[in-house]
N, C-alpha and C positions, 0 to 999 in steps of 0.2 A: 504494500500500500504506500501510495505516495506521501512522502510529511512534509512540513517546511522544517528546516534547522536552521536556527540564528549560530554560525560560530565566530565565535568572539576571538578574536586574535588574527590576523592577514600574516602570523609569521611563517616560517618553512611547515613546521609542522601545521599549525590550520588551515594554511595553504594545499598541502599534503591530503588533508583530513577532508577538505569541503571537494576538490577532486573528487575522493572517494565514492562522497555522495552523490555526487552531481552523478558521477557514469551510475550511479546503482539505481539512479530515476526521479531522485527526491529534489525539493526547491532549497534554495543553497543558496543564504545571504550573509556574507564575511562585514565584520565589523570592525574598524579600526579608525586611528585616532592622525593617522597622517595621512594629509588630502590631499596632496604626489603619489603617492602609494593605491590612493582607492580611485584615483583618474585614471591610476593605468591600469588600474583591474577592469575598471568599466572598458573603457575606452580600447586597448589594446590586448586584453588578457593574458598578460603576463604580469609578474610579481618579480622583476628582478633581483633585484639584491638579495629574496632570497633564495630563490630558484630560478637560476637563469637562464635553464636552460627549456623550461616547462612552459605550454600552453593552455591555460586554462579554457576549458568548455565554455559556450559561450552566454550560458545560463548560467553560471554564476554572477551574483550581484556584489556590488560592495557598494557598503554606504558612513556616513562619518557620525549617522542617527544612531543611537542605541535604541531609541522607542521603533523606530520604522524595523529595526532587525529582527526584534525580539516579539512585534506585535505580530499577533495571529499565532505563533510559530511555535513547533509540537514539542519542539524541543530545542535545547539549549546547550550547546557548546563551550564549554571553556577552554581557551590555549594558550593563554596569557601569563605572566611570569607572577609564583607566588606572591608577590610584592604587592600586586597589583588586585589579588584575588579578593581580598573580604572590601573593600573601596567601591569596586564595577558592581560585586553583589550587589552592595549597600543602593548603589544609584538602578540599579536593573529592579527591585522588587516593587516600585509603587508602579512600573512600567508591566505588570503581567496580567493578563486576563485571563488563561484558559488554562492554568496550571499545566506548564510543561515540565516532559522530565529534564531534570538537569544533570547535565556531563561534565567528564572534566577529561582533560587529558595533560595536562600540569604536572608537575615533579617537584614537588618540596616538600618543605616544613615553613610556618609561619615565625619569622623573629619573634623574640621574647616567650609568644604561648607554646609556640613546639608544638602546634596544633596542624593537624593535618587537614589536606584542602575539605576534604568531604565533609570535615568538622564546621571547619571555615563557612562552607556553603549552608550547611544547615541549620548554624547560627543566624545568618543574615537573609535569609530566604525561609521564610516562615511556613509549616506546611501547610498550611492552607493555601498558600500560591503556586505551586507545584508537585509533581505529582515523585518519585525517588530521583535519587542523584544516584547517580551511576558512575563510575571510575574504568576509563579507557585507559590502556598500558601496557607496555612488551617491549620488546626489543625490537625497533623501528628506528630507522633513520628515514627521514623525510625526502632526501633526493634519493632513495631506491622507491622508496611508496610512490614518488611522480612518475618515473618510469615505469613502475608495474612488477616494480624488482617483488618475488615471494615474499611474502610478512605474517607470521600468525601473534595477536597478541593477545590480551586478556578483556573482559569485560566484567568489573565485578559490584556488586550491588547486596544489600542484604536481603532484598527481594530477586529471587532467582527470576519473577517471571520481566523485572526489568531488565536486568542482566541480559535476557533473553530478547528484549526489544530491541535493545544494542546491539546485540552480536548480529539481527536482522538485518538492522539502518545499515552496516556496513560492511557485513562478510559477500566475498565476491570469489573470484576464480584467482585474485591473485593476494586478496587482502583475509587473510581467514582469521576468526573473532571465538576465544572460546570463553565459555563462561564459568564464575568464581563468586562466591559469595562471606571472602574473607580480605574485606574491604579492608581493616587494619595492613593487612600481608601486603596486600597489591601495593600499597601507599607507600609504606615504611623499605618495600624493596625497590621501587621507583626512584622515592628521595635519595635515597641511600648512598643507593648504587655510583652516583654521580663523583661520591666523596672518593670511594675507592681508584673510580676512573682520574681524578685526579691524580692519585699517588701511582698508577701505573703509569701513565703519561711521561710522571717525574721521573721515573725508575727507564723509559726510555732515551729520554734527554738526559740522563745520566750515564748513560750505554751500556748499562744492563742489557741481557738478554733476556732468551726465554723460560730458563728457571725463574728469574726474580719474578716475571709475567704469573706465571704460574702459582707462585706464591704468594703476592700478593693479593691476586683474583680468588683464589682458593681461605687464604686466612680471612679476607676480605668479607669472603661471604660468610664464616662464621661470626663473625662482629655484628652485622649486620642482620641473622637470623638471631643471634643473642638477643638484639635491643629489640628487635619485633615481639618476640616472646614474652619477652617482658610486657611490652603494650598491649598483649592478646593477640596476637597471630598467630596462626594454623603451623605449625613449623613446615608443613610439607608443601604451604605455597612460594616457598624462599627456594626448592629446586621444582620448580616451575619458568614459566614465561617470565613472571613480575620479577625473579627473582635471579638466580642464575641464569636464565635467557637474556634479559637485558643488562644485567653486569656484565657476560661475554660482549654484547655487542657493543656497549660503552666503553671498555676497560680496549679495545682492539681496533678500533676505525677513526681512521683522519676526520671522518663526518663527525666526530663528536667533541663537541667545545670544551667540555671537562678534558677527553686527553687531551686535547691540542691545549688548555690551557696549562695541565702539568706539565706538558713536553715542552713548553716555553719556558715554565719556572726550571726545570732541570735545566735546562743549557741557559741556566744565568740568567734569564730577564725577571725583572722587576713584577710584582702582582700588578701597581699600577700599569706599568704598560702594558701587560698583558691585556688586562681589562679594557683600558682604553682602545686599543687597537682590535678588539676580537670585534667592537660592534652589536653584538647581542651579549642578553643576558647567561652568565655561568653561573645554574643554580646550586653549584658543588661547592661555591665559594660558603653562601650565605648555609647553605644546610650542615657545611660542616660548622659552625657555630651551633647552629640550635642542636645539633646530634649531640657534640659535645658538651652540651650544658643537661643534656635529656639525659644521658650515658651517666651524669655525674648523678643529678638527681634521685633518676632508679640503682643508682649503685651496678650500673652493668661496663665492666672492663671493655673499650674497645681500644686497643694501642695502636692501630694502623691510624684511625681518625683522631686520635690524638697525636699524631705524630704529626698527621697531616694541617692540623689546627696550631701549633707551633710553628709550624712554617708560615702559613698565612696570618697571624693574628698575631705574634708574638717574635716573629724576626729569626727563627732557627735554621741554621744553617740547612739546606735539605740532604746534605751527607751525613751530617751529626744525629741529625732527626732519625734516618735512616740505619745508621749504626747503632744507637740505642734500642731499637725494637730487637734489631739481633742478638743484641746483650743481653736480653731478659730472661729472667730466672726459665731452666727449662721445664716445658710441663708434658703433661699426655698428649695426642691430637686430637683425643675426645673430651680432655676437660672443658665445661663450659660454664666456666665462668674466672 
């Protein structure tokens, strides 16, 4: 059945994402806040900067309206940078009439509350205005999805039969969507994952090979099913898609801002310039703080993100940083904690 989707964000990935929909038949109106950007969605259907090399269908819309996106429309998209998430809520809820489901496809933690997006959303979006929020996620890079490159990733919801409306909107022949209903999992191996792909990045721009790869991907993801557990995740959705699926694809591809931004800090550049010159947001930066303050609070050991949180927040050398985890008292490989 045909739906309209308001998705909110014109970056690689929502860009990526309204594609999607548009070939699977649905009405597909992108939202964004630079009006260069949504001329030439209109106008010429392309999105360069961030996919240059992609043609948008020619039914996609984009407009600078939140109201005109979001009016009528079945549902709701989010792809916008955590930062940005509980603000757009805030101004999107007196704009709803027909209670849509709400999506996200975002990767964080929220500064300060350590709150995750689906929290985020259900805070500022009252249920009586919408019908579940649902969390889109996997291992996906956005210029294989424009080409059509194979993708299966996660759709998770505490309502299986949303979950299931999801995996509808947008399972195709080359995009495949399964479904999970251990929202905490998906969110917390989404966030995560980004911190890890940082320090692998680094461990490249160091010229490590692929032992270090290996091991850091691997301890990596035990830290990371540590602190889930703690917040009520399923353990068995961290070797899944959300979890070990998208750490490989993050922790391994030039297409991903977290390594390109560790592989910069290993060979010597500055975070500022890194930052500055990447152009888009790197949610590895901001999440390893909230990890590491969540880590502290629940009392759960994670030494790669602490490692990795000394370097960016605190000035540490990234060879020192790195030598110190080595140093650490030896333990089992199944101790967890």
């Amino acid at each position: 059945m045909k739906q309209k989707i308001a998705v909110l964000g014109p970056g690689s990935w929502g860009t990526a994402l309204a594609q999607v929909l548009s070939e699977n038949g649905h009405e597909v109106i992108l939202w964004g806040k630079n009006p260069e950007q949504i001329n030439e969605i209109n106008e010429k259907h392309t999105n360069h900067y961030y996919l240059p090399e992609l043609v948008l269908p020619k039914n996609i819309r984009a407009t600078l309206s939140l109201e005109e996106a979001v009016t009528g429309a079945d549902s709701i998209l989010f792809v916008i940078p955590t930062k940005a998430i509980r603000e757009t809520a805030r101004q999107l809820t007196p704009l709803l009439q027909n209670k849509p489901s709400i999506i996200h496809a975002s990767k964080g933690l929220e500064q300060g509350s350590h709150k995750r997006i689906s929290e985020i959303l259900a805070e500022e979006i009252p249920v009586e205005s919408r019908k579940e929020i649902i969390v889109l996620s996997g291992p996906s890079h956005a210029e294989e999805v424009a080409v059509h490159d194979i993708t299966t990733i996660t759709a998770a919801s505490k309502s299986l039969d949303a979950a299931t409306y999801v995996q509808r909107l947008f399972m195709n022949d080359y995009f495949r969507v399964y479904t999970n209903q251990d929202v905490i999992g998906v969110e917390m191996g989404a966030a995560l994952k980004n911190i890890i792909a940082l320090g692998a990045g680094a461990m490249v721009g160091l010229g490590f090979g692929d032992n270090a790869k290996a091991a850091i991907m691997t301890r990596g993801l035990a830290e990371i099913s540590r602190l889930g557990v703690a917040m009520g995740a399923n353990p068995l959705t961290f070797i899944g898609l959300s979890g070990v699926g998208d750490l490989i694809v993050t922790c391994t591809s030039i297409h991903s801002r977290n390594w390109r931004t560790g592989h910069l800090l290993g060979q010597g550049e500055s975070l500022e310039t890194v930052l500055e010159n990447m152009g888009m947001v790197v949610e590895g930066v901001s999440t390893t703080k909230a990890a590491m303050e969540l880590s502290q609070q629940l009392g759960v050991e994670m030494p790669i993100t602490e490692a990795i949180y000394q370097v960016l927040y605190e000035g540490q050398n990234i060879q020192s940083a790195l030598k110190a985890i080595m140093l650490r008292d030896g333990k089992t490989e199944n101790e967890y904690t």
